[in-house]
N, C-alpha and C positions, 0 to 999 in steps of 0.2 A: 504494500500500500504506500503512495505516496504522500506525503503530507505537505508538501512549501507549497504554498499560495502560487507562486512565482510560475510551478511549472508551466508551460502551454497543457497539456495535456497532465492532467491524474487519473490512477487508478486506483478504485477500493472494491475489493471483494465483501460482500454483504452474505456473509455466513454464519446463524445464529441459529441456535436448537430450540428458539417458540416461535413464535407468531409476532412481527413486528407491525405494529399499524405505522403506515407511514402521515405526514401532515402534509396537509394542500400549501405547495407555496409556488414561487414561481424562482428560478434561479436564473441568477446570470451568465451561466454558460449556459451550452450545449450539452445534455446528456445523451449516453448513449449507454441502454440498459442490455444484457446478453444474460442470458439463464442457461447455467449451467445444469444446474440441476434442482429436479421439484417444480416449484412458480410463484407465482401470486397475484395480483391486482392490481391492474393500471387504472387510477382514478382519473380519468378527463371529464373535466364539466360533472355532467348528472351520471355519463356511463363508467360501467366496469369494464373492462378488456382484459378476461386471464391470459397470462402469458404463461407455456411451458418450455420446456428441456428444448433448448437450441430455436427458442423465438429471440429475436432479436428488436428494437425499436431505437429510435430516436426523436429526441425532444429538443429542438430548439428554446435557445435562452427568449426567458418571460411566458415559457410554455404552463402555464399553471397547471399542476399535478400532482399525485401522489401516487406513491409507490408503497404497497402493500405485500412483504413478502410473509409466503407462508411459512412455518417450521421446517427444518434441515432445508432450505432450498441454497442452493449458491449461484450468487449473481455478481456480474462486474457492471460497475456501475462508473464510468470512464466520461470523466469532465472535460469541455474544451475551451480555450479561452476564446473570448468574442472576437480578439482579433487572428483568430483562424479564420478560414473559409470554409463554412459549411452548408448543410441543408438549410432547407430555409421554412421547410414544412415538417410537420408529426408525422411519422410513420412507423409500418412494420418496414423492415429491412431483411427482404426476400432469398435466398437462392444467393449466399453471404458465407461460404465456407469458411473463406482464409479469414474473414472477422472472428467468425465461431472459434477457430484457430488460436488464433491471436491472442484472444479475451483470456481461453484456458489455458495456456501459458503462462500470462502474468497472473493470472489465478491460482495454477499451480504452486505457487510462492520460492520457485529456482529461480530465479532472476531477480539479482540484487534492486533494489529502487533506488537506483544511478540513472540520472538524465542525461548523461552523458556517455552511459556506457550502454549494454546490451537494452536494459528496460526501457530507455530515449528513444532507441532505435526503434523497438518493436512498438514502442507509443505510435511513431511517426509513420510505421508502415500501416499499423489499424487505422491514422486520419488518412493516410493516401487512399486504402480502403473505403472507407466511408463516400470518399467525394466522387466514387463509381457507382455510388449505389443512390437513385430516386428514390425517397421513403415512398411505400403504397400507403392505401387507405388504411385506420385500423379496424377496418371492420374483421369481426373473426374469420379464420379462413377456413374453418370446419366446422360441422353440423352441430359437432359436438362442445366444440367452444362457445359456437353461439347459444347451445342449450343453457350452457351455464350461465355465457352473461347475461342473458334474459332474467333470470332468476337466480342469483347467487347464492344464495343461504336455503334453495327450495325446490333446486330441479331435483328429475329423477332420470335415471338411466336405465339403459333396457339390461342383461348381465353380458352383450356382446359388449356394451358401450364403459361398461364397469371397466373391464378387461384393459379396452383403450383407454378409460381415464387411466388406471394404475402406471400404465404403460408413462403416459405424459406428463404428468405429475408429482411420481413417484410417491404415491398415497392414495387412500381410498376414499369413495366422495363422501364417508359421512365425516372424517375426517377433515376433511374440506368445507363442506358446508358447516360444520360448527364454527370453524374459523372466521366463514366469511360471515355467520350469524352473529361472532363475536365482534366483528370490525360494526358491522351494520347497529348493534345495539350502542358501543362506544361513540359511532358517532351522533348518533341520535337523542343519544343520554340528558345533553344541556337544555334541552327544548321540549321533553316528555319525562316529568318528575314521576309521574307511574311506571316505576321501573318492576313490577309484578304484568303490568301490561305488557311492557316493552317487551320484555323476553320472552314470554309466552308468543307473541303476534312474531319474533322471528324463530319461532320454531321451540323451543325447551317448554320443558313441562312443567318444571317449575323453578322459585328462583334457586333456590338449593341445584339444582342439576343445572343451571348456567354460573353459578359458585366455583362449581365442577369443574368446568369446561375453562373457565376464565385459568382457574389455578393453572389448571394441566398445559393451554396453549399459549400460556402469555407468560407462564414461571412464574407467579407472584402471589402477594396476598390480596384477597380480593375485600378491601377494606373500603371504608367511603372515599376515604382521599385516592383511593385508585380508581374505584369506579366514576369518580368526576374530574378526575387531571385531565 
């Protein structure tokens, strides 16, 4: 991971064993998110976009967003400075090997984070990268993505489509949808003080068993000042 401000380009691997909820802001570079492994939730506007294992996107600076990654997932998360030359639109980034490449490399954590030495280099061939690739739309690009972002916390799969979630995800969707029912109740929390409502309406049966669920996907105590931070 690199840390100096200074660089043109950083890279941070975003790998943590619960469920992080990300916050809507907008940044001043350009992001460029790659999922290694697992996934989790591209907030734009009002939609969700799950991403999995080898989706790739990019966010142009002042792109408002959030990045919701689920438990064990790994992502690179590789910042550009505005005074590079980039996309100029949100996109998936399609049919993108040598990125995929690239990302799991300095993911891998063999390559010292020297700007100047091997990790520079490889910075610089992931932006040359980048500037051959058109973002597409992010509309989902399978059936099955789009099942989910339709309903995140509520779809249901047929057990062919089970199979294909595990496969993409590396988890199972009840696994998943309590995650995304835990994101969906957090955010909703400051604006619906019926919090026996809330969590029943995204799915748990009661608050005891979204208690549960918070403990287990988030690691923590699920105490007042956690459920209102």
């Amino acid at each position: 991971m690199t840390t100096s401000a200074h660089y043109p380009i950083d890279h941070q691997l975003l790998e943590l064993p619960h469920l992080s909820p990300g916050k809507r802001q907008r940044q001043l570079k350009g992001i460029l998110l790659i999922v290694h492994q697992g996934g989790g939730l591209l907030q734009l506007g009002r939609h969700y976009y799950p991403l999995v294992t080898k989706d790739a996107v990019f966010l142009p600076a002042d792109t408002l967003f959030a990045w919701h990654s689920f438990a064990h997932s790994r992502v690179s998360r590789l910042a550009f400075s505005p005074r590079l030359p980039q996309p100029t639109k949100a996109g998936r980034l399609v049919s993108a090997p040598l990125l995929l490449a690239g990302a799991e490399r300095l993911a891998d954590g063999q390559v010292p984070p020297d700007w100047q030495g091997a990790h520079g280099r490889l910075c610089r061939v992931l932006h040359d990268e980048l500037l051959r690739h058109q973002p597409q739309h992010m509309s989902n690009p399978s059936p099955l993505l789009q099942k989910v972002s339709d309903n995140i916390a509520g779809f249901t799969l047929s057990s062919m489509e089970e199979a294909e979630f595990k496969l993409a995800f590396n988890a199972d969707s009840h696994s998943v949808k309590q995650q995304c029912a835990l994101l969906l109740i957090l955010r909703d929390l400051a604006k619906s003080p019926q919090i026996e409502q809330l969590v029943q309406r995204h799915g748990f049966a009661s608050l005891a068993q979204f208690e549960q669920a918070y403990n287990d996907w988030l690691g923590t105590s699920n105490d007042t000042g956690a459920k209102n931070g």
